[in-house]
N, C-alpha and C positions, 0 to 999 in steps of 0.2 A: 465216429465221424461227427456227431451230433456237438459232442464235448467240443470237438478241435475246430469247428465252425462258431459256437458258443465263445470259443478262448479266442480266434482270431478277432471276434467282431467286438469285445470287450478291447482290446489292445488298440485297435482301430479308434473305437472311439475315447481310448484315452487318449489318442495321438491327434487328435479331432479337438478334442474339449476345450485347448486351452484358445481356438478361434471364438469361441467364446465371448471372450473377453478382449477381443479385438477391439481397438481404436478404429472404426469407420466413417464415412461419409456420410452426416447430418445425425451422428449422438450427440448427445447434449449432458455435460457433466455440470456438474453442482457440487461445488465443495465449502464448506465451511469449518473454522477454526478459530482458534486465539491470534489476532494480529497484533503485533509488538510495531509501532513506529518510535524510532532510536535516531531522531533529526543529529547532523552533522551541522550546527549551527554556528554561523561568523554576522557579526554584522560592523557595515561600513559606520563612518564616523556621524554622529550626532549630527543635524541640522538644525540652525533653531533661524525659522526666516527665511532658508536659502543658505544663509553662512553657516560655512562647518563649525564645527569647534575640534581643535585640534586635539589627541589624544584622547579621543573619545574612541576610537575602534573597536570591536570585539566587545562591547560592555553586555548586548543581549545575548539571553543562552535560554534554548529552550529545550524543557522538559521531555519525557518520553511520556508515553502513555499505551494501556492494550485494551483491545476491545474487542466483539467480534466481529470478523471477516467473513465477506462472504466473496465468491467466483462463480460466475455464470460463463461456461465455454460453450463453443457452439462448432463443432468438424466438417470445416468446411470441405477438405479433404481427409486421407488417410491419414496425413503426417502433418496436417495445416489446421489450426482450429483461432477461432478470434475469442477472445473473454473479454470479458469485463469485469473490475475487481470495485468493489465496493463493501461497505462498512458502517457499525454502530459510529455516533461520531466520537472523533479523538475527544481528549481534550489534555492542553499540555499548559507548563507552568512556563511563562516568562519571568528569567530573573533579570536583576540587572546587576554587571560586575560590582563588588564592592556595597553594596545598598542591600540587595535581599531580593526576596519575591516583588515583582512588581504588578503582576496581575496573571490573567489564564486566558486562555482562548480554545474555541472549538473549531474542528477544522472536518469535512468531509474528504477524500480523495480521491475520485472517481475515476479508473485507471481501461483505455482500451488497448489491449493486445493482439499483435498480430503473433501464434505462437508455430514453431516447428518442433515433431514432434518425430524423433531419429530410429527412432525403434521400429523394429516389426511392426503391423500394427497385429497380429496376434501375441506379441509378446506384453505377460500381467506389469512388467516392470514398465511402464512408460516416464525419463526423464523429459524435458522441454524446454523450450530455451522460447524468451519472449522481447520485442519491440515493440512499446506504444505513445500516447498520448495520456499525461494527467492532466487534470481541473482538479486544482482544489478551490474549495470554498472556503472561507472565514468567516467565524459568523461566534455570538455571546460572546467578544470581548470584553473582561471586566477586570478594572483596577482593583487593587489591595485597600481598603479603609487605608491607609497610612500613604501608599500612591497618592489616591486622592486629594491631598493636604495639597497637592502642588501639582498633579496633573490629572485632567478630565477630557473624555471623549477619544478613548485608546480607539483605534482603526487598524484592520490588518486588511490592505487590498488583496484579492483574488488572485489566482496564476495559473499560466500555461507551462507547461514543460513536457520532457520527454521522461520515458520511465525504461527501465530495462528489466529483466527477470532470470530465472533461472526455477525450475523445480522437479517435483517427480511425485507420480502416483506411484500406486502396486495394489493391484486388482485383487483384494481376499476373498470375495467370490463374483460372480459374474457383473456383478452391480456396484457392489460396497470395497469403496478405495481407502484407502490411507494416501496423504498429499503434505508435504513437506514445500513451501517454496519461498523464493527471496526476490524482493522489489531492490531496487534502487532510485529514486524519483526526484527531478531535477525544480524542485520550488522552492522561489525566489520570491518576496514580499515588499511591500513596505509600507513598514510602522510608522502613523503620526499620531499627537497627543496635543491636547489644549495646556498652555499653562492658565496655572488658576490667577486670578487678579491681574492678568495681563491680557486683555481682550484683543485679539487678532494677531500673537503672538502661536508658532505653533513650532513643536519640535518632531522632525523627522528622521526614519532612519531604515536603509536599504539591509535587508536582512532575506541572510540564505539560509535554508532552513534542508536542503537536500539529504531527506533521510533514508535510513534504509528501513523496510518494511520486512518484517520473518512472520509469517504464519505455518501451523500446523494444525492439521485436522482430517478430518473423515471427507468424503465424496459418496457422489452415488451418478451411478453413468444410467442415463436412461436411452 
């Protein structure tokens, strides 16, 4: 009798255990990983003054860059949690079609999410699906030596946009996650430069930068 009370309360609480690792109301995950930003870049035609110059489109292309990512979530409910994504800063290479490198820039991207989370909340597997607001910032603009010769004082103004997501943890024990997940983020800039030896001359230029953001890494639920 002893045994078969022994064997049932073992089975019970394997059938118990894996609430565990339940997704609840007010955990707090922390994930961190390698973030890869892989910009989807166009940019409108050259201004120089206000006037376009025609045939200038698409000339900026910018670079990719990874660094590390960090996610701060916060469960507001079972299925409902808000993050915030943030990051070492990028920093990505500006070319220009036909010419080369033109210079680099660094950029922060500070991402708030509103996330729903579909699963059980005892089930280890949790995917999520996310809707937020980004800010990025731009910030160590700097031209190429060879830029330089003909343009000075590169600017990349700041932006709002929208961001969307998708990811997935998997709980390997009651705290320590593995997390896989994908930004898509709606920023939109614009580029102006001094020309050299022409004082009060400036050339500008509307540039989309909408990239997609993949991290992967570890978590830890507290």
């Amino acid at each position: 009798m002893r045994k078969s009370i022994f064997a049932v309360s073992l089975l019970a609480a394997a059938l118990v255990s894996p609430l565990a690792n339940a997704y609840q109301q007010g955990d707090v995950i922390v994930r961190a990983g390698a973030a890869l930003v892989d910009p989807n870049s166009s940019s409108e035609d050259l201004e120089i003054n206000g006037t376009k110059a025609p045939g200038t489109k698409d000339l900026v292309h910018v670079g990719t860059d990874t660094q590390l990512g960090l996610t701060f979530a916060f469960m507001l409910q079972d299925h409902l949690g808000l993050e915030l994504l943030a990051a070492t800063p990028f920093k990505h290479d500006l070319q220009l079609k036909g010419v080369g490198k033109l210079g680099s820039t660094k950029h922060l991207p500070p991402t708030l999410s509103l996330q729903y989370y579909p699963m059980d909340s005892a089930s280890k597997f949790q995917p999520y699906a996310g809707i937020g607001v980004n800010y990025t910032v731009f910030f160590d603009e700097d031209l190429t030596s060879e830029a330089e010769t003909t343009f000075d004082n590169l600017d990349l103004d700041n932006s709002w946009g929208l961001a969307g997501q998708i990811g997935a943890d998997y709980l390997i024990t009651d705290n320590v996650l593995i997390n896989a997940a994908v930004w898509y983020m709606d920023i939109d800039t614009t580029a102006t430069m001094d020309v050299v030896g022409a004082p009060g001359v400036q050339v500008k230029s509307d540039v989309t930068i909408d990239p997609w953001v993949y991290m992967v890494g570890m978590g830890y639920k507290f």
